[in-house]
C-alpha positions as CSV (number, residue, x, y, z in Angstrom):
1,X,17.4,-22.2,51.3
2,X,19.0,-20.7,48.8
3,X,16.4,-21.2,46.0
4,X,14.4,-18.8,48.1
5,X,16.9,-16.2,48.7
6,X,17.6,-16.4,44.8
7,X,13.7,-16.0,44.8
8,X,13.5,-12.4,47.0
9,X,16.4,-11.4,45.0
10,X,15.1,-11.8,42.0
11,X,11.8,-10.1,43.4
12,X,13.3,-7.0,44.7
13,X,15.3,-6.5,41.9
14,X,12.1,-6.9,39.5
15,X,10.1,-4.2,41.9
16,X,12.6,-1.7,41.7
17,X,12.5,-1.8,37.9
18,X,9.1,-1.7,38.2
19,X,8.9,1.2,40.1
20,X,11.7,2.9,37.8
21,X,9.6,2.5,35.1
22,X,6.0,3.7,36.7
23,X,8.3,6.7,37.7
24,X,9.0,7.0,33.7
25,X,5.5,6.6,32.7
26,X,4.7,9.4,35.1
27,X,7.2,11.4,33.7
28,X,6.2,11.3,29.9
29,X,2.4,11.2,30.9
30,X,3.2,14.9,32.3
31,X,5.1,15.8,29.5
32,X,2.4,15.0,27.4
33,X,-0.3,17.2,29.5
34,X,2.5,20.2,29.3
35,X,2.2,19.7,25.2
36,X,-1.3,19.6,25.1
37,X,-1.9,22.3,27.0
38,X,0.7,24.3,25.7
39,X,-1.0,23.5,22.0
40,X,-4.4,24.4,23.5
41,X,-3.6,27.5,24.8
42,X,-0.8,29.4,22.2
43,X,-2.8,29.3,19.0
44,X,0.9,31.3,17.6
45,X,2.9,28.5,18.8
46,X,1.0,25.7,17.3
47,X,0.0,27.5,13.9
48,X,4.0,28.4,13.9
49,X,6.4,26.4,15.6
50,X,4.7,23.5,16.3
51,X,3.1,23.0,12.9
52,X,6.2,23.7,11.2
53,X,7.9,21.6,13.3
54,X,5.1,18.6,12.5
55,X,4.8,18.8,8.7
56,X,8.8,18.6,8.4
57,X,9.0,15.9,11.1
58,X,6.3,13.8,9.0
59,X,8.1,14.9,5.8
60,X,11.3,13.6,7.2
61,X,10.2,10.4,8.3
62,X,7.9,9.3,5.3
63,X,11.3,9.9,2.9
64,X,13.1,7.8,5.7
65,X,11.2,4.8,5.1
66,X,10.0,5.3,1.6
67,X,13.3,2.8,0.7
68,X,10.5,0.3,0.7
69,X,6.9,0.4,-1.3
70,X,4.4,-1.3,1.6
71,X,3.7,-0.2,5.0
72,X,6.6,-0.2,7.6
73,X,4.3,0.8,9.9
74,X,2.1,-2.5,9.6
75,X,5.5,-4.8,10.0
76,X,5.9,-2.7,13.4
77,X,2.5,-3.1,14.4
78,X,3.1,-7.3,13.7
79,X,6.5,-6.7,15.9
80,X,4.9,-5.4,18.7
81,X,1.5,-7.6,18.9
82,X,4.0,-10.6,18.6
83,X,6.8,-8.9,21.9
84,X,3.2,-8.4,23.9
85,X,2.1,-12.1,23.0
86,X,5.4,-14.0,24.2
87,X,5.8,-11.3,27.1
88,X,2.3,-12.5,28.3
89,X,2.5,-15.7,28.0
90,X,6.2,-15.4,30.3
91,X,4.2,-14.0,32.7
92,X,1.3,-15.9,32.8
93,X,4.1,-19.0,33.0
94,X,5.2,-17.6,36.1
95,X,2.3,-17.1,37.7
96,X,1.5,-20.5,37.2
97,X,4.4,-22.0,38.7
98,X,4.8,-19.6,41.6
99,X,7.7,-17.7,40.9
100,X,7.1,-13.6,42.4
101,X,3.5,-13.2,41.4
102,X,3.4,-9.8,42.5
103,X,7.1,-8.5,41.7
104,X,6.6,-10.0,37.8
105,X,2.7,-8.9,37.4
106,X,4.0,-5.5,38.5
107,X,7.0,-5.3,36.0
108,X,4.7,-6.6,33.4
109,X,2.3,-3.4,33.9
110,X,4.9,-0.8,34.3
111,X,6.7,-1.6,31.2
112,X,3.7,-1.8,28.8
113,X,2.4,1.3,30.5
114,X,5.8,2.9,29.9
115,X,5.3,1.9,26.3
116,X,1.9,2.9,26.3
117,X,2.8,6.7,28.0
118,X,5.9,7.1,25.5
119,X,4.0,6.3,22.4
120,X,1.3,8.7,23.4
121,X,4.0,11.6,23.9
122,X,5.8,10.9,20.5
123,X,2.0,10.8,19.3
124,X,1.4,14.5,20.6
125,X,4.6,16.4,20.2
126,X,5.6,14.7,16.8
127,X,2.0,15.2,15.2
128,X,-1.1,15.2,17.6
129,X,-0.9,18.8,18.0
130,X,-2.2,19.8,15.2
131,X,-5.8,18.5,16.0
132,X,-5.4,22.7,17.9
133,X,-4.3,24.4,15.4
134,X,-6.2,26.1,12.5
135,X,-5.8,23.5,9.6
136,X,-6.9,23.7,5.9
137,X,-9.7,26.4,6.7
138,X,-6.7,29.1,7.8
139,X,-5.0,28.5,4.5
140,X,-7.9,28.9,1.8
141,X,-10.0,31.6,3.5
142,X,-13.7,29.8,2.5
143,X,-16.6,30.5,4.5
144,X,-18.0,27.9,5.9
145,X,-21.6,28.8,7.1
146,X,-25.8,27.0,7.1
147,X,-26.7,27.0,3.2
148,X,-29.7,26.8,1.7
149,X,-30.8,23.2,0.3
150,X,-31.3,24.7,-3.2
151,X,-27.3,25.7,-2.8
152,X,-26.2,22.0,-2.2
153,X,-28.9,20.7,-4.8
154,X,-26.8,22.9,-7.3
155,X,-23.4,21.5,-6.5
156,X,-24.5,18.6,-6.8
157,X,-25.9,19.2,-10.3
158,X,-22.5,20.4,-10.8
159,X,-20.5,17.3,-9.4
160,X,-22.4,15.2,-11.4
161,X,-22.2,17.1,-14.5
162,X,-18.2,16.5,-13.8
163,X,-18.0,12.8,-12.9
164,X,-20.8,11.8,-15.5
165,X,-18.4,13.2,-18.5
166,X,-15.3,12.1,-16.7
167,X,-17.3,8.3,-16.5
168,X,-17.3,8.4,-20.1
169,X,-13.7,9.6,-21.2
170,X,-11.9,7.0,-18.5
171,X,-10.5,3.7,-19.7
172,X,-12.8,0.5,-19.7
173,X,-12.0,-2.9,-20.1
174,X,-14.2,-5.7,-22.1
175,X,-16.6,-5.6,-19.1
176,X,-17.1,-2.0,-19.5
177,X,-15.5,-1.6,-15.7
178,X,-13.4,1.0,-14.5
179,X,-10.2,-0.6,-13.4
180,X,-7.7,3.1,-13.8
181,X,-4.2,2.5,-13.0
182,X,-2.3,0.1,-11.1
183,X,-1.8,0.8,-7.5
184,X,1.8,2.0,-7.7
185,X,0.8,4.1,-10.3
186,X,-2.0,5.9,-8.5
187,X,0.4,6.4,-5.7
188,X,2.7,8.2,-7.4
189,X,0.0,9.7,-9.5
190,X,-1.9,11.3,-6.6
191,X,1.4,12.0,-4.3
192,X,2.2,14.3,-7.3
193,X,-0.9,16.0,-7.1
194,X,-0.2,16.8,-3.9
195,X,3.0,18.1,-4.6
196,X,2.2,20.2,-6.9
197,X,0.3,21.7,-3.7
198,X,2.4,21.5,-1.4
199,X,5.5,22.8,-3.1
200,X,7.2,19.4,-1.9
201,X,8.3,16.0,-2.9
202,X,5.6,13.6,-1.3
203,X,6.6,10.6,-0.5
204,X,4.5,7.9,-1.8
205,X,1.6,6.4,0.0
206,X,2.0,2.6,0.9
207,X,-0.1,-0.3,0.6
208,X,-1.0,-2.7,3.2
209,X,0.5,-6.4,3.2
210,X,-2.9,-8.0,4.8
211,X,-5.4,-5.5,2.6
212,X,-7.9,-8.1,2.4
213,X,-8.0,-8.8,6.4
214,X,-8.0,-5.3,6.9
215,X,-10.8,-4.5,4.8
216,X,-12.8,-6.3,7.3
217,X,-12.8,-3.2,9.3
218,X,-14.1,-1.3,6.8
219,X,-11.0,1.3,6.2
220,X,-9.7,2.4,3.4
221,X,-6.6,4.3,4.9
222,X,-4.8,5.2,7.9
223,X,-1.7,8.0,8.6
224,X,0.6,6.6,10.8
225,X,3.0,9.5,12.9
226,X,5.2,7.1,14.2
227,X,6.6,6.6,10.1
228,X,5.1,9.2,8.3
229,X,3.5,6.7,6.3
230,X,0.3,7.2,4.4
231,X,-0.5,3.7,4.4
232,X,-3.6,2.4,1.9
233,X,-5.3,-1.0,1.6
234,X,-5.3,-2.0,-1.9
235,X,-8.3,-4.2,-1.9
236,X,-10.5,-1.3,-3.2
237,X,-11.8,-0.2,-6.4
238,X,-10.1,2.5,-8.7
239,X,-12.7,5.1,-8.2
240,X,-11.7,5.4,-4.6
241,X,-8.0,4.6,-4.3
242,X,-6.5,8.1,-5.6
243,X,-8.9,9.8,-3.1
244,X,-8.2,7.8,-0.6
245,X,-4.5,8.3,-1.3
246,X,-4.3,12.1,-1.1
247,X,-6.8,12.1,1.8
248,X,-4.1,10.6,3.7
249,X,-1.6,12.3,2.5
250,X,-3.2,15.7,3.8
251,X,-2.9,14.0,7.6
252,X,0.7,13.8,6.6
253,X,1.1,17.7,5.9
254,X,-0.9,18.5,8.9
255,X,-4.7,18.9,8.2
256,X,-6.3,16.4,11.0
257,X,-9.7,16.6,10.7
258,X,-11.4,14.5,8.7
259,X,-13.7,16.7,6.1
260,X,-10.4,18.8,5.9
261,X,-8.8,16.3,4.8
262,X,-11.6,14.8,2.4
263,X,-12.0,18.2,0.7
264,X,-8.0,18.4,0.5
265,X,-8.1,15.0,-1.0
266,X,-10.7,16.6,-4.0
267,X,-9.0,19.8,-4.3
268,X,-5.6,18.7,-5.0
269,X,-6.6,15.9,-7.7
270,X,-8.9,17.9,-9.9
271,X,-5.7,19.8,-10.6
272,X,-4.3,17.2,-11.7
273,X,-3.4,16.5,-15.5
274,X,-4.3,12.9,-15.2
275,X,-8.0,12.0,-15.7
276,X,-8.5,9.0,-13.0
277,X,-7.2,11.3,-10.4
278,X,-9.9,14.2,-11.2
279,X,-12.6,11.0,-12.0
280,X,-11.6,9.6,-8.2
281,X,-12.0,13.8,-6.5
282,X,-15.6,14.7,-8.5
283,X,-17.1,11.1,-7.8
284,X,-15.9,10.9,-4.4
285,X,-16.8,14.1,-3.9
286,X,-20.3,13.6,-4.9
287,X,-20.9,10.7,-3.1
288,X,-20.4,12.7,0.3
289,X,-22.7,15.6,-1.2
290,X,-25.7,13.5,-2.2
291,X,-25.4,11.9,1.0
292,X,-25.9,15.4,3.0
293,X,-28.2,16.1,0.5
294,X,-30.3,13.0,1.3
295,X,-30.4,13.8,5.0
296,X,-32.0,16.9,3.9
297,X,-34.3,16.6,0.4
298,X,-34.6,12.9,0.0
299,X,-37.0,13.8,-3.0
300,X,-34.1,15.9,-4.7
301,X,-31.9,13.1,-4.0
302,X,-33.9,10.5,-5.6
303,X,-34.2,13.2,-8.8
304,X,-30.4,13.6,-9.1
305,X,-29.6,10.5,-8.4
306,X,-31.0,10.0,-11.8
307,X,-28.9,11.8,-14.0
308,X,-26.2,9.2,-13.1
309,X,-25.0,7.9,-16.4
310,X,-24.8,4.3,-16.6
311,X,-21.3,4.3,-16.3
312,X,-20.7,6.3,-13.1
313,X,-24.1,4.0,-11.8
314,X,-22.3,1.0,-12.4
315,X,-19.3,1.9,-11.0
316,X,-20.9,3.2,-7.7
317,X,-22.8,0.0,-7.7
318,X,-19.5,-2.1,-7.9
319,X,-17.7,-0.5,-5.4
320,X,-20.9,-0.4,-3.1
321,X,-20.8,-4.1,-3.8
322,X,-17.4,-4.4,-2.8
323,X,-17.6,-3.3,0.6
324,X,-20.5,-4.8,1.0
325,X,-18.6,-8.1,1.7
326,X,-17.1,-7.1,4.3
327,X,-19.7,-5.3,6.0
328,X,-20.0,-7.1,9.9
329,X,-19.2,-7.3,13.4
330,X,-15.5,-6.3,13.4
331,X,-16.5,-3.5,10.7
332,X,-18.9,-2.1,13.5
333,X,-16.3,-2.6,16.2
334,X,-13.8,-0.8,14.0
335,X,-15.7,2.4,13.5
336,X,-17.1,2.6,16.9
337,X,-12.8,2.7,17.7
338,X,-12.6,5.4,15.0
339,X,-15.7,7.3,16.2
340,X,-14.0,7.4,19.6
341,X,-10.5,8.2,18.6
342,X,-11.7,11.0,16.8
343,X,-14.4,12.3,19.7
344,X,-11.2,12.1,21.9
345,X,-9.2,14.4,19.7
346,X,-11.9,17.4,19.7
347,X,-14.3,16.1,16.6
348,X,-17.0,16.0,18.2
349,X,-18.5,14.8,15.3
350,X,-16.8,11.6,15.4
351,X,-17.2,9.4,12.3
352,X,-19.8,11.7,11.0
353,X,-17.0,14.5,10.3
354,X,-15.9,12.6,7.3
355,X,-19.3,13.8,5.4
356,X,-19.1,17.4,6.7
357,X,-16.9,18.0,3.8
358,X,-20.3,19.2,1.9
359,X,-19.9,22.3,4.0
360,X,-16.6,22.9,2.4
361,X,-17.7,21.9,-1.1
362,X,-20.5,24.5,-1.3
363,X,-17.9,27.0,0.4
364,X,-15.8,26.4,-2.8
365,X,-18.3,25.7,-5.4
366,X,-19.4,29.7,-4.6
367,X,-16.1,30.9,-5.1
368,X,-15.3,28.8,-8.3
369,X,-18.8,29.7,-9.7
370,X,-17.7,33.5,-9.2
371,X,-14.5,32.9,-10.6
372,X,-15.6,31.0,-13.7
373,X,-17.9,33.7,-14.1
């Protein structure tokens, strides 16, 4: 008899937290509506305040953790699939052997949705916001506008022009393959190209403990808000990693679309007095123009694709081989998440935003053509 009064006890008490915490979730989920819309509709607010606000938060929190060189954010992510794990199987436990099916299964919801609702309001009033507000394009003043083909086919000429001669003055080993620097190195390298744009100390990016897993997915970097960590897998090839590197770090200072930050990535590294950072921005670059040029000239594609020199050829080709082993099933599921985390923020371009930096590349290549001339 007492067993069972233990039992309602227990039951009652385990509904009431329960409904505590729905209560909560409720709570921050309205919040989180409030900032949104608040960021939708006050374009002053969110290009001032909030952005302000967002870049020093990041700032803050990247120099925070930067005590340590790889991702704090991925030991985190480990933390909490391991808390869900054990929680679950507690609860599945207990539903085996009887013991307040509902008032547990209950508890068990409201907490992981309270989780769920205050990650997503740290998510939007920390750094989310900024997917409203005017990004990169409200700092640089390039028109972005339709172009002729014969416009792209001419930055292109000009991109590989750049990464052909760069190919040939970058450091080889015996193989003749580009290896640049270590990966420390070309964190720090490209965190002070960004610097020197910024006007701020960047804290460096991160790599990844479980890079090789990761790259299984098929990304090459993430930003995460929650640290202000740019965190990079290091199983890539030289060619990419500075690129990668400052792309993230753009998320960092604010610039949440992806061709924003892609064109970011290239602007701030061909600044820079190190050669493998301005050989990672031209043949990056170039990649994502003759791609929008193939969708639109495949003939003028197959021409320029030609004036490759062997060495920029060779490293394309290794570094198109290098992906290619990971190419699969969880590499489609990963980009199909991506494409939908990305549609959800307001790029309705999804995945296909990254290569809508060409837009921003010909907007540039007309200014810097004037300029130079």
């Amino acid at each position: 008899m007492r067993k069972k009064i233990k039992s309602r006890k227990t039951n009652k008490t385990d509904t009431k937290k329960a409904l505590k915490m729905l209560v909560a979730s409720l709570c921050f989920g309205l919040f989180t509506i409030v900032i949104i819309l608040i960021a939708k509709n006050s374009p002053k607010f969110t290009n001032g305040i909030y952005s302000k606000w967002s870049v020093w938060m990041m700032d803050t929190m990247s120099k925070a953790f930067s005590f340590v060189k790889f991702s704090v954010a991925e030991i985190l992510i480990y933390l909490l699939a391991i808390i869900l794990t054990v929680s679950l199987i507690i609860l599945i436990k207990n539903l085996i052997k009887n013991r307040g099916r509902l008032g547990r299964l209950f508890k068990f919801i409201t907490a992981w949705l309270l989780v769920l609702s205050i990650g997503i309001f740290l998510f939007y009033s920390m750094w989310g916001c900024m997917y409203y507000s005017d990004g990169l394009m409200g700092e640089l003043s390039l028109e972005v506008k339709d172009r002729e083909v014969e416009e792209l086919i001419a930055l292109n000429k000009y991109l590989i022009e750049k990464a052909n001669q760069l190919s040939a003055e970058v450091k080889r080993n015996e193989q003749g393959y580009y290896t640049g620097n270590e990966f420390n190195e070309m964190a720090r390298l490209s965190a002070k190209a960004v610097s020197d744009f910024t006007n701020k100390q960047e804290a460096l990016p991160k790599y990844v403990i479980a890079s090789n897993a990761w790259s299984y997915t098929q990304t090459t970097g993430i930003f995460t808000f929650l640290t202000g960590e740019a965190n990079i897998n290091s199983n890539n090839l030289a060619i990419a990693v500075p690129f990668t590197c400052a792309h993230e770090l753009a998320h960092r200072n604010g610039i949440t679309s992806e061709d924003e930050a892609n064109f970011f990535a290239f602007y701030t590294l061909i600044k820079s007095d190190n050669i493998n950072m301005r050989y990672s921005a031209y043949s990056m670059a170039l990649i994502f123009s003759m791609n929008s040029l193939y969708s639109k000239d495949a003939q003028s594609h197959r021409q320029l694709s030609e004036l490759y020199s062997d060495h920029l050829y060779n490293d394309y080709h290794r570094y198109t081989e290098h992906w290619a082993r990971y190419d699969g099933k969880v590499a489609e599921i990963s980009d199909k998440a991506n494409d939908a985390y990305l549609k959800a923020q307001g790029e309705t371009d999804g995945v296909q935003s990254y290569g809508k930096v060409t837009d921003i590349l010909l907007a540039w290549y007309e200014i810097d053509i004037e300029s130079s001339n």
